[in-house]
C-alpha positions, 0 to 999 in steps of 0.5 A: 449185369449176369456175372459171366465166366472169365473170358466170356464177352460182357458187352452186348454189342460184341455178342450180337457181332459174334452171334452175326459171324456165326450166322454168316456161313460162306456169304458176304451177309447172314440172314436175318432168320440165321440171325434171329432164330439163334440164342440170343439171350438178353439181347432180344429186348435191345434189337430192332430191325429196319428193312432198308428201302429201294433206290434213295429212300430211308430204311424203315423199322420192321421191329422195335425191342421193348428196351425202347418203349419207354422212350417213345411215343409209340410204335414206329414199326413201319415208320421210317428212321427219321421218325424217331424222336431225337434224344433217344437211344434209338436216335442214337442206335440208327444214326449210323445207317448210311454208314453202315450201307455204304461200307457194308459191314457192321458198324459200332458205336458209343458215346454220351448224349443228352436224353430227351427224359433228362440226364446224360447217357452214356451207350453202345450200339451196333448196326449189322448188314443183312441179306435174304440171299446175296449181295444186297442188303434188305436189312439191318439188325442193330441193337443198343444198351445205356446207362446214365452217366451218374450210375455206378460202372 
């Protein structure tokens, strides 16, 4: 990870929250072009976008970092979240999504599991409340980082 001066937050998930307060303005959610057209540094890679669905349905991907390619067996934009593969860091990253509908704000997480290529990981992940213009989410931004358990701090 870049060195950063003194103060400056190191963790992503806490820099894409500051960068969706930012962006909120005077509603209850920012947009997700208020959102991404900003600076986004070295999170880019690390974020996906999952347009949440009418009524009961499950959100489904509108984009997928490169961050997760590795661990996929392909391109799930248009997919819906239970497409995802368990034992992955995007499994991970998304399980928290009812939560984060029904609470309406942005919602962390982290932990360790088991990676479906071997190993235990240890993650960060944030899911961020978005609407075009309201009220209702339309969609959530989330982002999520890792390492294996065993690799230096």
């Amino acid at each position: 990870m870049e060195d950063r001066p003194k103060g400056i937050e190191r963790r992503m998930v806490h820099r894409l929250l500051v960068h969706w307060r930012d962006a909120q303005g005077d509603g209850a959610f920012p947009t997700l072009d208020a959102v991404l057209k900003r600076d986004l540094g070295d999170i880019g890679p690390s974020i996906f976008v999952l347009r949440v669905a009418d009524g009961e349905g499950e959100p489904a991907f509108e984009r997928v970092g490169d961050f997760f390619a590795d661990e996929l067996p392909s391109d799930l934009t248009g997919q819906p979240v239970s497409a995802v593969p368990a034992g992955t860091l995007l499994a991970q990253a998304v399980g928290r999504y009812r939560m984060t509908l029904a609470k309406k704000v942005p919602i962390t997480g982290g932990g360790e599991f088991s990676h479906v290529q071997g190993g235990t990981v240890l993650y960060r992940s944030i899911l961020l409340p978005l609407s075009e213009g309201g009220d209702t989410i339309e969609f959530l931004l989330g982002a999520a980082n890792c390492r294996k358990k065993d690799e230096d701090a």
